[in-house]
C-alpha positions as CSV (number, residue, x, y, z in Angstrom):
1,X,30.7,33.0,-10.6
2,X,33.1,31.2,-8.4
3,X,35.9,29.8,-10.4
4,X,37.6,27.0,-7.7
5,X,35.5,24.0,-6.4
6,X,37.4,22.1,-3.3
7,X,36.1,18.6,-3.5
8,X,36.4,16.8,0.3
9,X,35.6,13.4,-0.4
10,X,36.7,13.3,-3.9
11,X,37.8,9.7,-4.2
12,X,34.3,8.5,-2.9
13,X,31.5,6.6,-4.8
14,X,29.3,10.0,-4.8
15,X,31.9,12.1,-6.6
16,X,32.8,9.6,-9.5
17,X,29.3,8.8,-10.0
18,X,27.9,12.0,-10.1
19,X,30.1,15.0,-9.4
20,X,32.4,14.6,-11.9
21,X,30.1,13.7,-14.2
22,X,28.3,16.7,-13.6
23,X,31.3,18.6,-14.2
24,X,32.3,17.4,-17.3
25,X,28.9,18.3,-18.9
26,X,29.1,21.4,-17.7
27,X,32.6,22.0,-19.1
28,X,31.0,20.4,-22.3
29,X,28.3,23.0,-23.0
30,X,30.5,25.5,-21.6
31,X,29.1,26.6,-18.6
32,X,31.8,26.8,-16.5
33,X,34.9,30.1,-16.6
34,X,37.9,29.5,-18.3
35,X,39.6,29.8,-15.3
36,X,37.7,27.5,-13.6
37,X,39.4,24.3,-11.7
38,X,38.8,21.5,-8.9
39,X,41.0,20.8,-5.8
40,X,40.4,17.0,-5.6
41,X,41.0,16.8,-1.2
42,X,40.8,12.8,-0.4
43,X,43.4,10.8,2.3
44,X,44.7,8.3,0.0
45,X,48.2,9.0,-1.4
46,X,48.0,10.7,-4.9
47,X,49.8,13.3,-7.3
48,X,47.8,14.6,-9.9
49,X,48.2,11.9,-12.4
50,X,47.6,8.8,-10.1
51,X,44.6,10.6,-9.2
52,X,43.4,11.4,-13.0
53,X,44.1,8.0,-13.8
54,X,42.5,6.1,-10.7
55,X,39.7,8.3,-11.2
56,X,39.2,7.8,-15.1
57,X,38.8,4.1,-14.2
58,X,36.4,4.6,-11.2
59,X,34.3,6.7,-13.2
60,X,33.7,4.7,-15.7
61,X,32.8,1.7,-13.2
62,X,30.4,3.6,-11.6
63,X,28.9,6.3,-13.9
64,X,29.2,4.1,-16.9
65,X,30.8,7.1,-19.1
66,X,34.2,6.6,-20.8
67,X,36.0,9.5,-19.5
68,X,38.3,10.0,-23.2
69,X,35.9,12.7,-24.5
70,X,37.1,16.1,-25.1
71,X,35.5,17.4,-22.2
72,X,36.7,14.8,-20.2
73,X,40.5,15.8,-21.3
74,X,39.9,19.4,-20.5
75,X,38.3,18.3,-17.4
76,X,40.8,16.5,-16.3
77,X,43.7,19.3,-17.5
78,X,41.8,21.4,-14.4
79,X,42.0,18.8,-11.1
80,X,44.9,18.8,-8.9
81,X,44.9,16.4,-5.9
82,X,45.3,17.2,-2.4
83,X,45.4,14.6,0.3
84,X,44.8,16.0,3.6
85,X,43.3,14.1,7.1
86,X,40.0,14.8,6.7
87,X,39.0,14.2,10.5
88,X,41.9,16.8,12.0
89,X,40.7,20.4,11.0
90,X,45.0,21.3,11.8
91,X,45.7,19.3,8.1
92,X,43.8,22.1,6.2
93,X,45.2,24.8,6.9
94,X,48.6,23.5,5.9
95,X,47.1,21.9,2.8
96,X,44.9,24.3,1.2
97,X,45.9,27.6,2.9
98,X,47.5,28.5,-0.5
99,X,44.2,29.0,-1.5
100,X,43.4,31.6,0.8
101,X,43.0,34.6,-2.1
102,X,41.2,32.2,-4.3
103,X,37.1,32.4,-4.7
104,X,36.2,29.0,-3.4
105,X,33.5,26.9,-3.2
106,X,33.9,24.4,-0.9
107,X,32.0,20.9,-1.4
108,X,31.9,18.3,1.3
109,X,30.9,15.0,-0.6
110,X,31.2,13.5,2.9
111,X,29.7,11.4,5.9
112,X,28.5,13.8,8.4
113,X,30.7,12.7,11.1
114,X,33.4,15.0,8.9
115,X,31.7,18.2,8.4
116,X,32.3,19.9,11.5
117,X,36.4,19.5,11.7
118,X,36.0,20.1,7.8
119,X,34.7,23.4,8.0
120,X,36.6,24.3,11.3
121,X,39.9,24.0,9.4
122,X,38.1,25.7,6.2
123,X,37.7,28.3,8.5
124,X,41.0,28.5,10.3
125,X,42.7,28.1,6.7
126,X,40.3,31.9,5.6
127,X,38.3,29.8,3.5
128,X,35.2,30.7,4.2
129,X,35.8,34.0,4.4
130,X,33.0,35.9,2.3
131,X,32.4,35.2,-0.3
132,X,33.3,32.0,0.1
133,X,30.8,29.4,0.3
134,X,30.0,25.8,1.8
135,X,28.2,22.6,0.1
136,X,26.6,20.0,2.7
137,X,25.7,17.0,1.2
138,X,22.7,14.3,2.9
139,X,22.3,13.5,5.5
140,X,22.6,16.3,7.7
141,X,23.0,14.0,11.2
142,X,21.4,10.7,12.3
143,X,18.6,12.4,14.3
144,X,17.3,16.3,15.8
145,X,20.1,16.6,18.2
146,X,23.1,16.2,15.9
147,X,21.5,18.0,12.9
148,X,21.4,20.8,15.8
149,X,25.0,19.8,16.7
150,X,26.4,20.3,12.9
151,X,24.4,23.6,12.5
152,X,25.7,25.4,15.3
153,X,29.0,24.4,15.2
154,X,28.7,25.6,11.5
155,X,27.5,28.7,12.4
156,X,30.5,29.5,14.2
157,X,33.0,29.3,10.8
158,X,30.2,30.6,8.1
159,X,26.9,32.4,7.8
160,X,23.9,31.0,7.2
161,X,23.8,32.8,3.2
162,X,26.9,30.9,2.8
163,X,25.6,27.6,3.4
164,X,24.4,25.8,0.8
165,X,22.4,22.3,1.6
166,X,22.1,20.3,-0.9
167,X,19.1,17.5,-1.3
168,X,19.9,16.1,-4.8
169,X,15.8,15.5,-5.7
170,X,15.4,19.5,-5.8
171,X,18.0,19.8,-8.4
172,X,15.4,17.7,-10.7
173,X,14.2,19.2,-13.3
174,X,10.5,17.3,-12.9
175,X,10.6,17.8,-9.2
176,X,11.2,21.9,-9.9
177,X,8.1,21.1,-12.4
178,X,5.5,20.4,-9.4
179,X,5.8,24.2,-8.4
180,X,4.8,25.2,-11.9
181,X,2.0,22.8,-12.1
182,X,0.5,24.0,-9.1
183,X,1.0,27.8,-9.0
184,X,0.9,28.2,-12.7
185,X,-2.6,26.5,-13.3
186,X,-5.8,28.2,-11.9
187,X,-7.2,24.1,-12.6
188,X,-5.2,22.5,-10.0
189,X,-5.0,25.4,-7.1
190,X,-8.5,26.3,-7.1
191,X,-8.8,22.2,-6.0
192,X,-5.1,22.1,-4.0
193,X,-6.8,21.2,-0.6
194,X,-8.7,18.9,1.7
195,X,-11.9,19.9,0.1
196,X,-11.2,18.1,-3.1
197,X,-8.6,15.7,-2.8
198,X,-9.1,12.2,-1.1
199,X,-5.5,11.8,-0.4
200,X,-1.8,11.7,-1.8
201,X,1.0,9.3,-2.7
202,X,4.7,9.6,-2.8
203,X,6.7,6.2,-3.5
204,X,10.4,6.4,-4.4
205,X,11.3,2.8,-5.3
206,X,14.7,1.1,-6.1
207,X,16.0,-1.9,-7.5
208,X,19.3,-1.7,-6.3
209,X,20.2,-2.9,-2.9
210,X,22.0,-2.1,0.2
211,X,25.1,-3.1,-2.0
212,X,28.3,-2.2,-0.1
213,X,26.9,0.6,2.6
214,X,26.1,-2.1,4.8
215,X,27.7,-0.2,7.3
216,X,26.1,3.3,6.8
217,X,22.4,1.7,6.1
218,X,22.8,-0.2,9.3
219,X,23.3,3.3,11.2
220,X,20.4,4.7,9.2
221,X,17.8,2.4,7.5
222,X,15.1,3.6,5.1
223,X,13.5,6.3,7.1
224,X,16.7,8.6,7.9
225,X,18.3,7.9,4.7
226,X,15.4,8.7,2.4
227,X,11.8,10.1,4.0
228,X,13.3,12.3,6.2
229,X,15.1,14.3,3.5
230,X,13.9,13.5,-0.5
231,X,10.0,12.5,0.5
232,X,9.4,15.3,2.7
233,X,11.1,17.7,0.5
234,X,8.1,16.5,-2.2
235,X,6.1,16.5,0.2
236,X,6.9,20.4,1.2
237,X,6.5,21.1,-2.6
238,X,2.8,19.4,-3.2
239,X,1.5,20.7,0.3
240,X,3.1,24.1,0.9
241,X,1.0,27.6,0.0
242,X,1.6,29.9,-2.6
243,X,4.8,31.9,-1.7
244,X,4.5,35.5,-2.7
245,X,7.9,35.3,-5.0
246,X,10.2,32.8,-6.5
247,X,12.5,34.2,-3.8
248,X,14.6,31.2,-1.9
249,X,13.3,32.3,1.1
250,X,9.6,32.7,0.4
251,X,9.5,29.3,-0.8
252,X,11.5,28.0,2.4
253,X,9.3,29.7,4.6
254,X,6.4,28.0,2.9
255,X,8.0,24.5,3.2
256,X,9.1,25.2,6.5
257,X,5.3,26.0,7.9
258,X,4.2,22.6,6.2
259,X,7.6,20.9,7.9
260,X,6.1,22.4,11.3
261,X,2.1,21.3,10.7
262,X,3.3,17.4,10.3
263,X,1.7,15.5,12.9
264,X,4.1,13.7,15.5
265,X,4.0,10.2,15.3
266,X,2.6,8.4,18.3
267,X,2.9,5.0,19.8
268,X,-0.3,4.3,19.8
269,X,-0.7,4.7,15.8
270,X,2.4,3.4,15.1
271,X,0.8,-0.3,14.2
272,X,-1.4,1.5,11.4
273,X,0.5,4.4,10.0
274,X,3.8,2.7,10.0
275,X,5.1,-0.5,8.0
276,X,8.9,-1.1,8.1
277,X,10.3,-3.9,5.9
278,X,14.0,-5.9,4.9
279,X,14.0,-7.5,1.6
280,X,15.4,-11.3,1.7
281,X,16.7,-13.5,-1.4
282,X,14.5,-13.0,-4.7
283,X,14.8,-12.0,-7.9
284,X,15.1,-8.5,-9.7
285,X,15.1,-7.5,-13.5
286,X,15.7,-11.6,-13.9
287,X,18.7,-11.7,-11.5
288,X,18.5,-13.6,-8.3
289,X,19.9,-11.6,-5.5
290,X,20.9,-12.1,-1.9
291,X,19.1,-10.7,1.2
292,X,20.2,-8.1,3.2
293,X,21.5,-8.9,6.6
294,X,22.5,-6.4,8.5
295,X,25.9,-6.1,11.2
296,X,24.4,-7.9,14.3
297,X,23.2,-6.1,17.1
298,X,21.2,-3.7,14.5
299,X,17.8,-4.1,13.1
300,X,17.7,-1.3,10.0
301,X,14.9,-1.2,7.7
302,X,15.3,-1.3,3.9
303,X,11.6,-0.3,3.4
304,X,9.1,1.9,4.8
305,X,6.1,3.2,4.8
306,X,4.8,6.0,6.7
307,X,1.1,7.6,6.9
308,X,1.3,11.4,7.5
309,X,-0.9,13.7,8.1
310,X,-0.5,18.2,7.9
311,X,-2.8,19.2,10.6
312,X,-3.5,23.1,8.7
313,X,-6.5,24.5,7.2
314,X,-5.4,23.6,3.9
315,X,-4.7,19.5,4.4
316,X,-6.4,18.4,7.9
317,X,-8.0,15.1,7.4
318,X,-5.9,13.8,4.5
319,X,-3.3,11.5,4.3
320,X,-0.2,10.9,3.2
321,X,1.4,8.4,2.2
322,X,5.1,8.3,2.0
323,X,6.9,5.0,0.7
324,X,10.6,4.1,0.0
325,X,12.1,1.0,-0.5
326,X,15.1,-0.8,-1.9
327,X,14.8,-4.2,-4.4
328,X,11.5,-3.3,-5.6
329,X,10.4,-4.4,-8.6
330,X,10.9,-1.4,-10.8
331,X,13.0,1.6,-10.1
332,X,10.6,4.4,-10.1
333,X,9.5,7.9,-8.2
334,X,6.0,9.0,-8.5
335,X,3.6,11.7,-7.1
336,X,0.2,10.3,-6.8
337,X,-2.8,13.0,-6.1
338,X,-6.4,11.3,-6.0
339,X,-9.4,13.7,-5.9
340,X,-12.6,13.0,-4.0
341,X,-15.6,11.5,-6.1
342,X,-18.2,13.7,-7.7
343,X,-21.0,14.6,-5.0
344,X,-23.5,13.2,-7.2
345,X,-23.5,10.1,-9.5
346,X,-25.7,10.2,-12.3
347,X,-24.4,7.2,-14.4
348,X,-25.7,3.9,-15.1
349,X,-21.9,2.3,-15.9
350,X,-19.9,1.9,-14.1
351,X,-22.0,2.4,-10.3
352,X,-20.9,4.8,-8.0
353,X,-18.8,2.4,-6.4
354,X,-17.3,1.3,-9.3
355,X,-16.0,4.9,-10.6
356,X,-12.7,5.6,-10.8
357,X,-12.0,8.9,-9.4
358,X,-10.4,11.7,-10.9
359,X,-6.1,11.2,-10.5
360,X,-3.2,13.3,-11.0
361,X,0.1,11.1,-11.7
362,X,3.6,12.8,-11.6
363,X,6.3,10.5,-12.2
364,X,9.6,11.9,-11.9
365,X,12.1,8.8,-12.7
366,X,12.8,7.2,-14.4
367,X,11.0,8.8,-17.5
368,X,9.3,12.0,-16.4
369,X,5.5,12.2,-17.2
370,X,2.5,14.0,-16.3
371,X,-0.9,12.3,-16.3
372,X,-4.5,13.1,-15.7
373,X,-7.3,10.6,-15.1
374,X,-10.3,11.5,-15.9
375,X,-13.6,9.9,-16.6
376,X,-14.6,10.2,-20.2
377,X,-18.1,8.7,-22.1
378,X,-17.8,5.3,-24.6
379,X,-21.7,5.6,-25.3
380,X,-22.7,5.5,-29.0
381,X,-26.2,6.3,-30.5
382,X,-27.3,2.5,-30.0
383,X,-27.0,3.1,-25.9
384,X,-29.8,4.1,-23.9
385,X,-27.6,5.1,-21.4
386,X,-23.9,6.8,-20.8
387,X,-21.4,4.4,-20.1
388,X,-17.9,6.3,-18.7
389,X,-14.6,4.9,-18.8
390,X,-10.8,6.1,-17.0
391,X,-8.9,7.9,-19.4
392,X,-5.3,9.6,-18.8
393,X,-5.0,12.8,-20.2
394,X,-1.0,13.2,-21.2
395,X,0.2,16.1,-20.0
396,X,3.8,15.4,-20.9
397,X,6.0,17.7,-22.6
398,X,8.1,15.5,-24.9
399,X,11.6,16.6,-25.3
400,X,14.0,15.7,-28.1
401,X,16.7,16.3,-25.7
402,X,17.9,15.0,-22.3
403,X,17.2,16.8,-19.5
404,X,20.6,17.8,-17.5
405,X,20.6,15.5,-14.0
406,X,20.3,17.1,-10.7
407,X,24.0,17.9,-9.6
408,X,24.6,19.8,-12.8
409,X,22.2,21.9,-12.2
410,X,22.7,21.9,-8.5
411,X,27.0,22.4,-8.8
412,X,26.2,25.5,-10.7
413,X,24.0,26.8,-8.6
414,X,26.5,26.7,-6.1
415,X,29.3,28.3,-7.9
416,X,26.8,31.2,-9.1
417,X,25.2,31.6,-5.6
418,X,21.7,31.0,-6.0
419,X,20.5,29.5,-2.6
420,X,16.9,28.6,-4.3
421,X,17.0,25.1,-4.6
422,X,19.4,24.5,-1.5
423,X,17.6,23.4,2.3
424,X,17.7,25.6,5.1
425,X,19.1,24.7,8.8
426,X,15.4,25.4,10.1
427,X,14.1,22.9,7.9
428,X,16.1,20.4,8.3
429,X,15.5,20.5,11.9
430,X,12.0,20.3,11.3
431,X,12.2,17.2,8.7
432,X,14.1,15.6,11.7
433,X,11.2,16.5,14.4
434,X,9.3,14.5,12.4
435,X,11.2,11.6,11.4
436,X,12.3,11.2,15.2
437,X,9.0,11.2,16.2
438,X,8.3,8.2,13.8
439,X,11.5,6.8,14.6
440,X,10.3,6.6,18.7
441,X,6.9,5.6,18.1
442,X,7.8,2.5,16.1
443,X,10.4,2.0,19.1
444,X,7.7,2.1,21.6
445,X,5.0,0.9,20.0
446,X,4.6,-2.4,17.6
447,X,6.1,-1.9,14.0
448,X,8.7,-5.1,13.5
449,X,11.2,-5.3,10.7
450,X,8.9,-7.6,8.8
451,X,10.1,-9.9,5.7
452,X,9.6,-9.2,2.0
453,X,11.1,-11.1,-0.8
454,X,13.9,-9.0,-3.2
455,X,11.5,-8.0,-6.4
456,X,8.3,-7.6,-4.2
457,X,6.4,-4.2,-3.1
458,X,7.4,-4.7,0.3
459,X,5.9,-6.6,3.2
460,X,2.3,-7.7,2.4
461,X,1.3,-5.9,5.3
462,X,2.2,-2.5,3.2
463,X,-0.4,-2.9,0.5
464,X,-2.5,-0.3,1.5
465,X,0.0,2.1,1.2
466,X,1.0,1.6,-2.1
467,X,-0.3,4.3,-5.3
468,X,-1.5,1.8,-7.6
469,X,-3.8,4.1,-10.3
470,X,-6.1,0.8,-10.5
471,X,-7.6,0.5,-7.3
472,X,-9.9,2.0,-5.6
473,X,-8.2,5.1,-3.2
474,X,-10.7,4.5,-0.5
475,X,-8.9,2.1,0.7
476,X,-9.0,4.2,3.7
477,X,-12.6,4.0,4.9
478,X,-12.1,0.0,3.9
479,X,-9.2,-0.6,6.3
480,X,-10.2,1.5,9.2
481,X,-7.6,3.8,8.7
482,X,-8.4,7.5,10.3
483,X,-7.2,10.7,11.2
484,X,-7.2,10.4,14.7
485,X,-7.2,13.8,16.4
């Protein structure tokens, strides 16, 4: 295991929220070398105390711990601050070079604009010399062309084993869970494809707000800044095939081919498979908030919702649908799999067209939980007849304990060297092929930034693509929605 973690970006909101959060538990339950310390690199002014203090009170602001534990002190006993220009790969060298002989891992909690004159002073200050290694965090670029831009110029200071690219919803415990669902039951992959299922939901929704990245979210919006990275990585993981290992590869090949079958996005279907929406005052958990309005001259969505469709053997004709959005009513991320109907209908209650069909629900946040729906028979002796009724079947393991959040698990990963929950350069080039094909038709075509009050689901005009376990799925066939060739 590597025993030094060089933090870039360590006075932002990501690293006291999470990171060093993360870290602490880890030196809690001991998880972490003895030897093992963090180089805190930020460009505000600091020595080691200023920065333990600032960063004791910014934690607990934003994480909501109070940072006096034990592992907290012992923690803290291991940073030391660096500041360094960020932007000017020449500061680096100079700053960390003393590091040279150390075995680093090297974390760039930054926007992307910094990772390129990051790692080419990494690189000219022996840094990423083997075994060295590099963290990316989201996004990876705004589009194709500059997530091609940061990968070669990358690939120029480090190898692609080196490279690790974090996407914090594979670190999740009950995201890691969908693989052994699927490849571990004979009951769900002997039905995993377009012969028995109807169609399949993926909603991550948020209470919270834009709330102080105006600037970034105007840039980016919903689509860039959460389908093209989280949702299709769930997406990869319901959709891909059987890998023939565990290996990180085999299962990046396997998302990768799914990445490749998605469907461009044209014009022409952009006013029935796309709904883009910015929330406006409302109310939220009680609270009235304000609307978002974005820098002028921009027009960024805070919701989306995106009908995709994996043109492959194993999907073709399905849809899915992918939805995001911020100051919903309930903070929640949920995996929705309907089943088509039974081929024949032999019951008196409810009709055919009354029958709810069979459902798997997944929620992953912000309790995790595993549902079945099936239909199940109320009839006593008195009845002539069978009368069926929805049922969920709870699949849920229930755990005393909590389960460790994502950047734990992820941050030791990294220091061990297991790529297997990290992203690839090829598929993040792919998750961009798609979400710039979206991104154009919308452009070209007629999906406005419509309207929808804080507290909502989104913009009325997004009902239909909204997993709601008590309505009818074929929605589809009701709406004139298709799979057009």
């Amino acid at each position: 295991m590597h025993d030094t973690l060089l933090l870039f970006g360590a006075t932002g909101d990501l690293a006291a929220r999470m990171l060093f959060p993360s870290l602490a538990h880890l030196v809690r339950d001991r998880l972490l070398p003895e030897s093992f310390r963090v180089v805190a690199v930020g460009r505000q002014t600091h020595d080691a105390d200023s920065f333990r203090e600032w960063l004791g009170e910014r934690v607990q602001a934003l994480s909501g711990e109070v940072p006096t534990s034990r592992e907290w002190r012992e923690l803290f006993e291991r940073i030391e601050y660096v500041a360094a220009d960020l932007a000017d790969p020449a500061s680096i060298p100079a700053a960390l070079g003393h590091l040279r002989e150390q075995r680093c891992v090297s974390y760039l909690a930054t926007p992307p604009a910094l990772f390129v004159p990051i790692t080419e002073g990494l690189k000219a200050a022996g840094l990423l010399d083997p075994p060295s290694r590099l963290v990316l965090e989201k996004p990876l670029g705004r589009d194709l062309a500059s997530a091609r831009e940061i990968n070669a110029a990358i690939r120029t200071c480090a190898s692609e084993e080196q490279v690790f690219r974090i996407d914090h919803y594979l670190g999740k415990a009950a995201v890691q869970n969908l693989v052994a669902l699927r490849f571990g039951n004979a009951l769900f992959e002997a039905v995993w494809s377009r012969r028995w299922i109807e169609s399949v939901d993926i909603l991550i929704a948020e209470t919270t707000g834009v709330d102080g990245r105006d600037g970034y979210y105007a840039k980016s919006g919903a689509l860039r800044d959460m389908v093209q990275n989280h949702i299709l990585q769930l997406l990869c993981l319901i959709a891909m095939d059987p890998p023939n290992s565990l290996d990180a590869d085999a299962v990046r090949d396997e998302k990768l081919k799914v990445l490749r079958a998605l469907r461009p996005m044209r014009a022409a279907d952009a006013a029935c498979d796309v709904v883009r929406g910015r929330y406006t005052d409302g109310v939220v958990d009680g609270r009235a908030v304000s609307g978002y309005t974005p820098p002028e001259g921009t027009d960024p969505e805070t919701f989306v919702a995106v009908r995709a469709w994996i043109d492959n053997w194993r999907w073709a004709g399905v849809p899915f649908r992918l939805v995001t959005g911020k100051r919903l009513p309930q903070r929640m991320t949920q995996v929705v799999v309907t089943f088509k109907p039974v081929s024949h209908w032999l019951f008196e209650n409810p009709t055919r067209d009354r029958a709810t069909p069979n459902r798997l629900v997944l929620r992953l946040q912000p309790e995790e939980s595993v549902e079945l729906g099936i239909m199940n028979s109320l009839a006593g002796p008195e009845w002539g007849g069978l009368e069926l009724k929805a049922l969920p079947l709870d699949l849920t393991v229930h755990r005393d304990t909590p389960r460790r959040i994502a950047y734990e698990r992820l941050l030791l990963d990294a220091l061990i060297g297991n790529p297997a929950l990290f992203v690839r350069s090829d598929e993040v080039e792919a998750a961009w092929v798609f979400a710039d094909s979206v991104i154009a038709a919308w452009e070209q075509g007629d999906s406005p930034v419509r309207p929808y009050p804080a507290g909502s689901w989104g913009p009325a005009e997004a009902a239909d693509f909204l997993p709601d376990p008590l309505t009818d799925p074929r929605r589809e066939a009701r709406n004139g929605a298709r799979s057009p060739a």
